[in-house]
C-alpha positions as CSV (number, residue, x, y, z in Angstrom):
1,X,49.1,103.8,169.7
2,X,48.9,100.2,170.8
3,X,51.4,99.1,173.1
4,X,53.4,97.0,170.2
5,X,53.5,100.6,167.7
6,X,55.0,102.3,170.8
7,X,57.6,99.6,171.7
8,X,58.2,99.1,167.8
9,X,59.1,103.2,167.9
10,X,61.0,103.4,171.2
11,X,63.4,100.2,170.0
12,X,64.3,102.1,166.4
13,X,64.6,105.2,168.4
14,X,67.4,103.6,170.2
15,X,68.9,101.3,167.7
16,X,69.0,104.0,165.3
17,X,69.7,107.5,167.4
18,X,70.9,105.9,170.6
19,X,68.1,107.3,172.7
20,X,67.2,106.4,176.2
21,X,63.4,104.4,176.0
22,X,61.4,103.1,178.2
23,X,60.0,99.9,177.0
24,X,56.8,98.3,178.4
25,X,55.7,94.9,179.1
26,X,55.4,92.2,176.5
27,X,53.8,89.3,176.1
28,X,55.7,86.5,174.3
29,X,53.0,87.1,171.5
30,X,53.7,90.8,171.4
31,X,57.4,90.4,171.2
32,X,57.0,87.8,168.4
33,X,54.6,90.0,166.6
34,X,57.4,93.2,167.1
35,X,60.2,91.2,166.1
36,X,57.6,90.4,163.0
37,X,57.0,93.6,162.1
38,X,61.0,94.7,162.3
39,X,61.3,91.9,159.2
40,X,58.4,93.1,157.4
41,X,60.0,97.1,157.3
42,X,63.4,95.9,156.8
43,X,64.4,97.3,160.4
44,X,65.0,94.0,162.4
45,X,69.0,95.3,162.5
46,X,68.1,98.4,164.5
47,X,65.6,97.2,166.6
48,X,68.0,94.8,167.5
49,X,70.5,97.5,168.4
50,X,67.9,99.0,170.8
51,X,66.7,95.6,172.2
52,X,70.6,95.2,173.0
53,X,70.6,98.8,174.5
54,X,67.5,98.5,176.3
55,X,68.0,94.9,177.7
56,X,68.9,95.9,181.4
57,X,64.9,96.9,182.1
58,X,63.2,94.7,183.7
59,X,60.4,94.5,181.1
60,X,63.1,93.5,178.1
61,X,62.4,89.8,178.3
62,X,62.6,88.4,175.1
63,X,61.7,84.3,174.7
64,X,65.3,83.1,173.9
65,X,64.6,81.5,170.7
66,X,62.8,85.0,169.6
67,X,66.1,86.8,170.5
68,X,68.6,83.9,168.9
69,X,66.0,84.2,165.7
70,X,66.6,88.2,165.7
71,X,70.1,88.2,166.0
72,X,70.5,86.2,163.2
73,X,68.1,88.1,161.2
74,X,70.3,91.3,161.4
75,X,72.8,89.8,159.2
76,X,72.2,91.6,156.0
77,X,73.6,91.2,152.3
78,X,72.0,94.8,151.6
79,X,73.5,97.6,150.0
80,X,72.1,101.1,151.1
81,X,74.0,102.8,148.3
82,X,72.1,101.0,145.7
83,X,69.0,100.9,147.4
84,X,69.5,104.9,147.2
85,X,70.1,105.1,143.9
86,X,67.4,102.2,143.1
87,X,64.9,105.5,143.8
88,X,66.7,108.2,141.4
89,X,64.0,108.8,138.6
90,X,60.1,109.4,138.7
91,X,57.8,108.1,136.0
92,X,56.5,111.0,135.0
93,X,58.7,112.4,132.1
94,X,58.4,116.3,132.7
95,X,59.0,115.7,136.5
96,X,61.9,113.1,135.9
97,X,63.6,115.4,133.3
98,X,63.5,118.2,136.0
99,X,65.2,115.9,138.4
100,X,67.5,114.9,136.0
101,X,68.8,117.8,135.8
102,X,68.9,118.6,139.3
103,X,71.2,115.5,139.7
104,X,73.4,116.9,137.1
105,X,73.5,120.5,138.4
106,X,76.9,121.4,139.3
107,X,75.6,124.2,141.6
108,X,74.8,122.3,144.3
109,X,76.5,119.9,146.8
110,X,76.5,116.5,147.3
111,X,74.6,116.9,150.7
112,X,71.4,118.3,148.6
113,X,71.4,115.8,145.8
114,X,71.8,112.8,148.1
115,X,68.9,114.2,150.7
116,X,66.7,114.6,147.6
117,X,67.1,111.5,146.9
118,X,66.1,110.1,149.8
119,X,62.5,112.2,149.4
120,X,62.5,110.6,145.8
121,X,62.2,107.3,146.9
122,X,60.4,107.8,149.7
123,X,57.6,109.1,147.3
124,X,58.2,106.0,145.6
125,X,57.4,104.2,148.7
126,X,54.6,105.4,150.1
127,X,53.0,105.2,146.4
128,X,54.0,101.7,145.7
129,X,54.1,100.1,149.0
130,X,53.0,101.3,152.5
131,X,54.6,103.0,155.2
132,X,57.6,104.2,154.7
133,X,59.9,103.5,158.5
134,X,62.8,102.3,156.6
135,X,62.9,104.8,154.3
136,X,62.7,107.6,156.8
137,X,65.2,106.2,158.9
138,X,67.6,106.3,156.7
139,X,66.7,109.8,155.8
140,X,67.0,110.9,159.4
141,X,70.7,109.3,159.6
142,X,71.7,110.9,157.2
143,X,70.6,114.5,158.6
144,X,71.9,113.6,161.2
145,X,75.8,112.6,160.0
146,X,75.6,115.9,157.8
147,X,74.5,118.1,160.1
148,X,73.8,122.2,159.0
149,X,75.7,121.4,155.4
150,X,72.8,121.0,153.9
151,X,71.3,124.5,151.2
152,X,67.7,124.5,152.8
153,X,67.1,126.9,150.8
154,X,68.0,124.8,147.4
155,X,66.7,121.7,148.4
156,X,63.0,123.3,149.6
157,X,63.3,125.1,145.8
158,X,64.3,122.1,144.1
159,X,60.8,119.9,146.4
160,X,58.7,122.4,144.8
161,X,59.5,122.7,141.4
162,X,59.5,118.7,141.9
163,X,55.6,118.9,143.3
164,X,57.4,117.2,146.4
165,X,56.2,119.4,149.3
166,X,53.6,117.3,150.7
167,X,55.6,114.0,150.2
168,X,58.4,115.9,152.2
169,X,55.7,116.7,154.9
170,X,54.8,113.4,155.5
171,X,58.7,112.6,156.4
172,X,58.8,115.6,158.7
173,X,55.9,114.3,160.1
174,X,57.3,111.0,160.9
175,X,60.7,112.0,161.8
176,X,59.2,114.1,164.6
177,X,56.5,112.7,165.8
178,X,57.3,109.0,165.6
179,X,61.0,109.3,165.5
180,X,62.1,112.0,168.2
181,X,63.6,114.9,166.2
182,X,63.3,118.6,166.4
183,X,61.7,120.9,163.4
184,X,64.9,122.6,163.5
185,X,66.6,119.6,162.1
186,X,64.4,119.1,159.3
187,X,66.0,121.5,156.0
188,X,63.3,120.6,153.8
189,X,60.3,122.1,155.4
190,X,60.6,125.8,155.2
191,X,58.2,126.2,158.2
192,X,57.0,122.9,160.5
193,X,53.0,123.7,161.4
194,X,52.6,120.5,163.8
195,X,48.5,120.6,162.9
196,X,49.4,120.3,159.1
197,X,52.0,117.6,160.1
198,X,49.9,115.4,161.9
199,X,46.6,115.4,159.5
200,X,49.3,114.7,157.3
201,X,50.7,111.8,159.4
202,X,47.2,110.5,160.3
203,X,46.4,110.7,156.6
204,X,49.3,108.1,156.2
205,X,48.7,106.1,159.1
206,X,44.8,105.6,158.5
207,X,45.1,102.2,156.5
208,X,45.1,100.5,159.7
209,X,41.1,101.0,160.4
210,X,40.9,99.6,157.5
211,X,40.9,95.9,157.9
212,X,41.9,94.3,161.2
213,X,45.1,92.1,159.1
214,X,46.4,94.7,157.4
215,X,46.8,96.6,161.2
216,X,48.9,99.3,160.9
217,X,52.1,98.3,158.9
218,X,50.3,97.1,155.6
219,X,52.3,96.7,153.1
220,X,52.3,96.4,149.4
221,X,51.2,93.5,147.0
222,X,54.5,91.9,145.4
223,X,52.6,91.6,142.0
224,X,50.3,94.0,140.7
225,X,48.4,92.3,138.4
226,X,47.6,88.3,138.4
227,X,45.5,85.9,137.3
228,X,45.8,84.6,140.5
229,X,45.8,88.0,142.6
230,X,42.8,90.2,141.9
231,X,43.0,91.9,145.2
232,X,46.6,93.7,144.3
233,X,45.1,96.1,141.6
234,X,42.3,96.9,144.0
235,X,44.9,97.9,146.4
236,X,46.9,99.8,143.8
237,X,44.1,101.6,143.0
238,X,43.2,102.6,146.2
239,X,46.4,103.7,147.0
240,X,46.5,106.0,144.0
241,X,43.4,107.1,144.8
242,X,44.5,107.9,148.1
243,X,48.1,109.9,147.5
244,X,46.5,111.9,144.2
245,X,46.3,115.3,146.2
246,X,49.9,114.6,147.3
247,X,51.4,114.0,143.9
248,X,49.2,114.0,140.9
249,X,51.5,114.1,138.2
250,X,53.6,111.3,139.1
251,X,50.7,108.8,141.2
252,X,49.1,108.7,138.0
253,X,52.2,108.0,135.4
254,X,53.2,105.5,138.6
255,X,50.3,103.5,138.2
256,X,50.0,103.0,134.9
257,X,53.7,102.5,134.1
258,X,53.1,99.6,136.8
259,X,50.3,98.5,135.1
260,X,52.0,98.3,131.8
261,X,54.8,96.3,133.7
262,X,52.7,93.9,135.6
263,X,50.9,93.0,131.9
264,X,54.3,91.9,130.8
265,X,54.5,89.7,133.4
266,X,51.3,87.7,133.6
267,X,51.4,83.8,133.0
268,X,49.4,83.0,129.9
């Protein structure tokens, strides 16, 4: 990884899960290009946290207008819940009918459902718009404030009949290897083979040999289709392209249902 990936990693670690990191040297250029990639993944509140809990090292020497511009940037109007339940269908009709009624079921507990949801729209994520940090994050609290509650055996059911398996083993793979946690924390993989895991990971992460811009936290296009923005298709297609092994069925209802939408929405 290049020295700003690793900081990026260590300061969500500790902001996030209150681990001890050991951050390394910065240039003011580095740290302005970290503190731009914590606003880009919607993360600049936790790396914060860790920047505060990392900031007697020697190396933590933030310019002062950076750090004054990053504390206020933590202030956020965001709601998690609704950004939750923002990702509670799929566009594929079979597969959203099955989740449907998953939601529904009254044989399961609240810890499944909710955890399910959380793979739902990271699915979502990595189909629509890039890495997923953010979204993992918040997965990984969450196993972490509910501990051993959660039915493994339900929810790694309920993945499958959803087509969700490989989706779910990109999230182990980042929760693990980028995020510090143990296989043994991770309910929705039934077994964790770490050479699976980190094809799977480097799969993900490939985008950023790519082009040189796009580095290694590329995001999305905002609009799919424009008059004005011929590049974002291309993107979207290549993204589909690029996640169709991992979920056919709903990659290819995804694109077009947001290439029906993005017609709607193009100036005349």
């Amino acid at each position: 990884m290049h020295i700003v990936e690793r900081n990026f990693y260590r300061l969500l670690r500790a902001g996030a899960f209150a681990t001890s990191e050991h951050i390394e040297a910065l240039s003011a250029w580095k740290w302005r290009r970290l503190y731009q990639l914590s606003v880009m993944h919607d993360v600049a509140p936790l790396l914060y946290q860790g920047l505060e809990r990392c900031s007697d090292q020697f190396f933590v020497q933030v310019p002062p207008k950076l750090r004054q511009e990053w504390s206020e940037a933590t202030v956020s109007d965001a709601d998690d819940e609704n950004v939750l339940l923002a990702g509670n269908h799929l566009t594929n009709p079979v597969l959203n009918r099955r989740l449907q009624t998953m939601l529904d079921s009254e044989d399961s507990t609240i810890e499944v459902r909710t955890t399910l949801l959380h793979m739902v729209g990271i699915a979502r994520f990595v189909m629509n718009a890039g890495v997923p940090v953010k979204r993992v994050t918040d997965l990984g609290l969450y196993l972490r404030h509910v501990g051993g509650r959660i039915d493994a055996r339900q929810l790694c059911d309920w993945l499958r009949l959803l087509g969700l398996e490989p989706m779910a083993e990109l999230a182990a793979a980042m929760l693990v290897q980028l995020l510090g946690f143990e296989a043994e924390e991770l309910p929705f993989v039934a077994s964790y083979d770490r050479q699976r895991m980190e094809r799977r990971l480097e799969e993900l992460l490939r985008q950023r040999n790519s082009h040189a811009e796009e580095w290694y936290f590329s995001q999305g296009k905002n609009i799919f289709v424009h008059t004005s923005n011929s590049q974002a298709m291309l993107w979207h297609v290549r993204r589909s392209a690029r996640y169709f092994s991992y979920y056919p069925m709903e990659v290819t209802t995804n694109f077009f249902t947001a290439f029906a939408h993005s017609l709607s929405h193009i100036e005349e």
